[in-house]
LONUKE-572356 format. One record per residue (C-alpha): y, x, z; residue in one letter; residue number from 1. Coordinates in steps of 0.02 Angstrom, whole numbers. Layout:
N
R        Y        X        Z   code   pos
R        Y        X        Z      A   NUM
...
// end
This chain:
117
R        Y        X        Z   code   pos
R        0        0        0      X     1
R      127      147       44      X     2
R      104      200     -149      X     3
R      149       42     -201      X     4
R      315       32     -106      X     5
R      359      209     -156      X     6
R      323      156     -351      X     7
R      440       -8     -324      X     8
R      563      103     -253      X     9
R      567      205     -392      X    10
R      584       69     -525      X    11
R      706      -11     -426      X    12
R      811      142     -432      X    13
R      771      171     -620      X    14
R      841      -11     -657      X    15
R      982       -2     -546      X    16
R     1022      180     -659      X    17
R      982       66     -817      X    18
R     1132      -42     -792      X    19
R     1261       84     -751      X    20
R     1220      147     -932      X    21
R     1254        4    -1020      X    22
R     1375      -68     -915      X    23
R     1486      -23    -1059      X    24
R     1408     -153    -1181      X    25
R     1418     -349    -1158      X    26
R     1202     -367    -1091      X    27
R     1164     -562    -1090      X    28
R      985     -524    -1003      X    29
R      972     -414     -828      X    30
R      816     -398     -763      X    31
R      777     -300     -571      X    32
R      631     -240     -474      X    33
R      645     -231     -299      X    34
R      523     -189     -132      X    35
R      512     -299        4      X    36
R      437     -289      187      X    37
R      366     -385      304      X    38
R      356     -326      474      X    39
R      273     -427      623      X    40
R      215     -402      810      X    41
R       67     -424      861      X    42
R       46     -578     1007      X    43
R      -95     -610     1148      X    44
R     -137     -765     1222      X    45
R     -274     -881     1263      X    46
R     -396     -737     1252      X    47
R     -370     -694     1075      X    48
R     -263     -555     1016      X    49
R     -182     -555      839      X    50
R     -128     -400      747      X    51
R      -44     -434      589      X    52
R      -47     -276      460      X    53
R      135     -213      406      X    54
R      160     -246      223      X    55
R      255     -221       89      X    56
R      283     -323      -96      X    57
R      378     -332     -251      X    58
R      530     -461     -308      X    59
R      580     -463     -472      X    60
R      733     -552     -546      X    61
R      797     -619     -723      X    62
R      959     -670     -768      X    63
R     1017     -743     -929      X    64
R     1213     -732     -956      X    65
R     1254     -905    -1044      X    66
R     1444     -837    -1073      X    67
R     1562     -727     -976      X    68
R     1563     -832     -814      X    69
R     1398     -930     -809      X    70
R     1225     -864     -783      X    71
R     1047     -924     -743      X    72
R      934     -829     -646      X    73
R      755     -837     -570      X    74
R      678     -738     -449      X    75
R      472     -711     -396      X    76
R      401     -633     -249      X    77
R      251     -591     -190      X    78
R      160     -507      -45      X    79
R      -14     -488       38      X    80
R      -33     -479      218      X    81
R     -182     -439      353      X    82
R     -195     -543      497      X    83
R     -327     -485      613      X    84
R     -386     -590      758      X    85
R     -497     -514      907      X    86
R     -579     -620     1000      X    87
R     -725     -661     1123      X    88
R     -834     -699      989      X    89
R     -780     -534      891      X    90
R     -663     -465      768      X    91
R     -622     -535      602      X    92
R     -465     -556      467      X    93
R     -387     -673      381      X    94
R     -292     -606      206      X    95
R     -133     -707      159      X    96
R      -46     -703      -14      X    97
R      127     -763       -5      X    98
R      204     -826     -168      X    99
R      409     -842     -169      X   100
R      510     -920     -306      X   101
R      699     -952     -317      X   102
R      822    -1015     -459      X   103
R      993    -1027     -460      X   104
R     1162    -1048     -573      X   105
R     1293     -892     -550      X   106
R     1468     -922     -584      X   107
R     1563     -759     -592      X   108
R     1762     -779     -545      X   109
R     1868     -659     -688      X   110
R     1933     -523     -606      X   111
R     2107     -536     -643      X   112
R     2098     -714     -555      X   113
R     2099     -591     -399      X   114
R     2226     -470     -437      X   115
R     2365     -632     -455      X   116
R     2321     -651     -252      X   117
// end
C-alpha cells in the first residue's frame, strides 16, 4: 500500500507540473490525481477489540470548461480498508471498499471583477 501512495504522489505532482505548462493556452479539459488517507483508532469494548488498518487511496477529478466562467466537474474516490476484530472466539477481518463520487458546477468570478473592489 505505501508504494501505491508514493506512485499517487508522484502523478499528482506530475499533473499539478502539467498545468503550469500550459497555463499559457486556453485548456477546456483538466484532469488531477490525488492520494488520500484514512486514518482510524483502534476501540475496545464489550470484550472485542477492533483494529482498523491505516490506508491510503486515489481521487481523481475531471473538469470540462463550458466557457470562460462555467465548468463541470466530477470527482471518484476510492479506498480499501482492514478492519480486524479480536475476540473471544478468535481473530478475524473484515475488508471494506469505499466508493466516493461527487459532481458539481464551478463558476469562476473574472479577475478584474476583484481589482474594481
Amino acid at each position: 500500500m505505501r508504494g501505491s501512495i508514493v506512485v499517487a504522489t508522484f502523478l499528482a505532482a506530475v499533473f499539478s507540473f502539467t498545468q503550469a505548462a500550459i497555463a499559457q493556452e486556453r485548456d477546456w479539459h483538466e484532469v488531477s490525481v490525488q492520494a488520500t488517507g484514512v486514518f482510524t483508532r483502534n476501540s475496545q469494548g464489550n470484550g472485542i477489540i477492533r483494529h482498523t488498518t491505516d490506508s491510503g487511496g486515489l481521487l481523481v477529478n475531471y473538469r470540462f470548461h463550458f466557457n470562460n466562467w462555467l465548468a463541470a466537474e466530477a470527482n471518484y474516490g476510492y479506498n480499501r480498508n482492514t478492519h480486524q476484530y479480536f475476540t473471544s472466539g478468535g481473530p478475524f477481518g473484515v475488508q471494506a471498499n469505499s466508493h466516493q463520487t461527487t459532481g458539481a458546477l464551478v463558476i469562476t468570478l473574472p479577475s478584474r471583477s476583484f481589482a474594481s473592489w
